[in-house]
C-alpha positions, 0 to 999 in steps of 0.5 A: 559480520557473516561471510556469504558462505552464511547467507547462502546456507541461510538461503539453502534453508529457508527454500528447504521449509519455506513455500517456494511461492514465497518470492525473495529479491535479487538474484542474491537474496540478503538478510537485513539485520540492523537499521537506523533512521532511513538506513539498514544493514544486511548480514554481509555487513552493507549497507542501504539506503532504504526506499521501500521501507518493508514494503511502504510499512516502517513509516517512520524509518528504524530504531525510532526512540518514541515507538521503542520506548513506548513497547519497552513500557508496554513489556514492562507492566508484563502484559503482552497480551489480553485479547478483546474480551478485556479492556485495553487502554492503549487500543481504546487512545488509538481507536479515538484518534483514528476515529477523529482522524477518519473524517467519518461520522460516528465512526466505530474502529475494529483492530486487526493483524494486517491488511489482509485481514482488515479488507476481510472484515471491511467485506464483512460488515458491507455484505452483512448490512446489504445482504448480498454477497455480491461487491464491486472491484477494480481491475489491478487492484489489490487487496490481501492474500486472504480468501475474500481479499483475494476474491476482489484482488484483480490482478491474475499473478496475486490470485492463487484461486479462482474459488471466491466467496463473493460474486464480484464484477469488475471496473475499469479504473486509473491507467492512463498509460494503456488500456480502456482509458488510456490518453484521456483527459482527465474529465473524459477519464471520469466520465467514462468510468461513471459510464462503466460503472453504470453498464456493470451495474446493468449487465454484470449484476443482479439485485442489490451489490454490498460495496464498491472496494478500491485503493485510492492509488494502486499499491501493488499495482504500480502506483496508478492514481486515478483523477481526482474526483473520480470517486467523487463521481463514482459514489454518486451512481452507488448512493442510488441504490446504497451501495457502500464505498470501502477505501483501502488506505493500506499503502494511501494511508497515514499522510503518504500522499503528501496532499492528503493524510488519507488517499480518498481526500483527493476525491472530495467524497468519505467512504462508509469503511476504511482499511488501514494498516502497514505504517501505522505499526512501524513494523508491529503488526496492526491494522483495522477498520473505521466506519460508519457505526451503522455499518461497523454494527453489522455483524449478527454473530458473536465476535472478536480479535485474539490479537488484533489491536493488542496491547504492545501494537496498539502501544507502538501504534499510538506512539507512531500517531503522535510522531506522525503528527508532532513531526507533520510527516505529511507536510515531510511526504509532500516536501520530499516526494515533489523533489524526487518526483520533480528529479526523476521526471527530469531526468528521465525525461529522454530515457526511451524504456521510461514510460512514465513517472508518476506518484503522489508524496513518497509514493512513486513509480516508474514504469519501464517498457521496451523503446518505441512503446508501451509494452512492458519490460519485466527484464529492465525493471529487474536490471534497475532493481540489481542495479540500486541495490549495487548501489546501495539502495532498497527499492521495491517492484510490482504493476501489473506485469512486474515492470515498475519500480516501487519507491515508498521511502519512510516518511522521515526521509530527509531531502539529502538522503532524497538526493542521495537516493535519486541519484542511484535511481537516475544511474540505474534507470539510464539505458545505452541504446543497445538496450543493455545494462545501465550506464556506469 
């Protein structure tokens, strides 16, 4: 294996060519060359447990037979690559059971590279079918680095510019940790969300808004679920006037949640468009979007996808749907996740810098603050994120002040390695009173 002297020339190179608002973890980044099951190894030879799984995108885990073998076919027949001006069986299989599966009526699917990329086409069908450039956001979300999935991305350090080809007003949304909602009651928390709704709507805009657009649990920023119901509420003040619901299921979706194989379920109402990407590739890029036929149909122009939904993802793609579900990973997500869940509220229960647990499935956060308070610790989520990775395990971090701990593990974590894992996040979230490092 490679001593460090060659990571570290590694690392000399990549920051000579590669932008430096690229961000790598830890103090020393690594370079993971190998992987199995739940499992990576880095160049140094180390290896991790893996709880963040590309971030939330190497679904079912590494090395996986059914996804390999189904590319090998694909590479076989010597085609790669086709585009959308030509049939393409495996992307046409794929498109019908994510139609199936959408739980939306008369759904139509349009393939892309990345989740980015899908929210930007989801922004494109709902302003073309209302005629307005006009959309509603929510406060800590995010939605892509690209230009219009930046414009309603609401999260200051993730918006390189504050140029936008959208008018976009914001909403309050699902922290019940600080902020407009903070403490309330799960009702009360609706109710004052339908009533900010309703004052944005009476305020902030002008003639007909194109879409509200909102993940059903706050990827980036920190795991923040909403209750549920809420959107529910919500979509009965949109459906007044027609404005178009967008979820993005780019992180909620594919049966993380445990509860839900889609994160909207959890409200009781569709969407007219859903984004999806990240898990469904394994690692391939492929995402997209699935709508209403009557929204999906509004583009006036001529267009396509050079990439999107080509055949080698879409082959991948179909092999990780019917993992999915031959293996029931939601079921997996649920079972696995309340342990987690369930072991990390306990045993942090006394920790004063823990100021909350949450999560659905295999999609947690834990929230770390300064003692007394809520006020974020960027320092000690950095400090815990070091220390897991001593440990041997890879987890991620993001909120909005970058103090939380992302844990979004491949849906085929075992309850041993679970327990395995859980350990390393106990030891490394334990603080000494002094506020110094973890306790060993």
């Amino acid at each position: 294996m490679p001593d460090a002297s060659v990571n570290n020339d590694l690392l000399a190179r990549h920051r000579a060519v590669l932008p430096s608002w690229m961000p790598l973890y830890y103090h020393d980044p690594i370079e993971l060359v190998a992987g199995s099951g739940r499992r990576v190894t880095d160049a140094a030879g180390r290896t991790y447990l893996d709880f963040f799984g590309g971030v939330l995108t190497n679904m079912l885990g590494y090395d996986v037979a059914e996804v390999r073998e189904a590319v090998e076919r694909q590479l076989r027949t010597g085609i790669v690559h086709t585009s959308t001006l030509y049939l393409i069986r495996q992307q046409v299989e794929l498109a019908e059971k994510i139609a199936a599966r959408s739980g939306i009526r008369d759904a139509r699917v349009f393939f892309t590279n990345s989740g980015s990329e899908a929210n930007e086409a989801a922004l494109l069908f709902a302003t073309n079918t209302r005629r307005s450039n006009q959309v509603l956001a929510v406060r800590n979300g995010y939605h892509g680095r690209t230009f219009g999935a930046m414009a309603v991305t609401g999260t200051r350090s993730w918006s390189a510019s504050s140029l936008s080809p959208l008018q976009v007003a914001w909403l309050h949304f699902g922290d019940r940790l600080r902020g407009a909602y903070a403490g309330l009651p799960d009702a009360d928390h609706i109710e004052a969300a339908v009533a900010d709704l309703r004052e944005v709507l009476a305020t902030q805009v002008g003639g007909d808004v194109a879409a509200l657009i909102a993940e059903p649990i706050q990827g980036v920023g920190g795991f923040v679920i909403p209750p549920d119901g809420l959107f529910a509420a919500v979509r009965e003040v949109l459906d007044e006037t027609g404005i178009l619901f967008i979820s993005d299921e780019v992180q909620t979706g594919w049966g993380r949640t445990g509860t839900h194989f889609w994160g909207y379920q959890a409200h009781g109402v569709v969407p007219d468009l859903l984004t999806f990407a990240k898990g469904v590739g394994n690692g391939l890029a492929l995402a997209g979007v699935v709508g209403r036929a009557e929204v999906m149909e509004g583009v006036p122009g001529i267009s396509f996808s050079t990439f999107g939904g080509n055949p080698v993802a879409a082959a991948a793609g179909n092999a990780v749907f019917d993992y999915l579900s031959r293996h029931d990973l939601q079921a997996n997500a649920e079972r696995v996740g309340s342990l987690l869940l369930d072991g990390l509220r306990s045993g942090l229960r006394d920790q004063p810098h823990v100021a909350e647990v949450r999560g659905r499935g295999l999609m947690i956060g834990v929230e770390l603050v300064r003692p007394g308070g809520t006020v974020p610790d960027p320092a000690a989520a950095g400090v815990a994120l070091e220390a897991c990775r001593r440990d041997g395990l890879l987890v991620g971090r993001g909120g909005l002040y970058g103090n939380v701990l992302r844990i979004g593990p491949p849906l085929t974590l075992t309850e041993a390695e679970a327990r395995e894992g859980l350990a390393i996040l106990l030891d490394a979230c334990r603080y000494r009173s002094d506020g110094g490092t973890p306790d060993r």
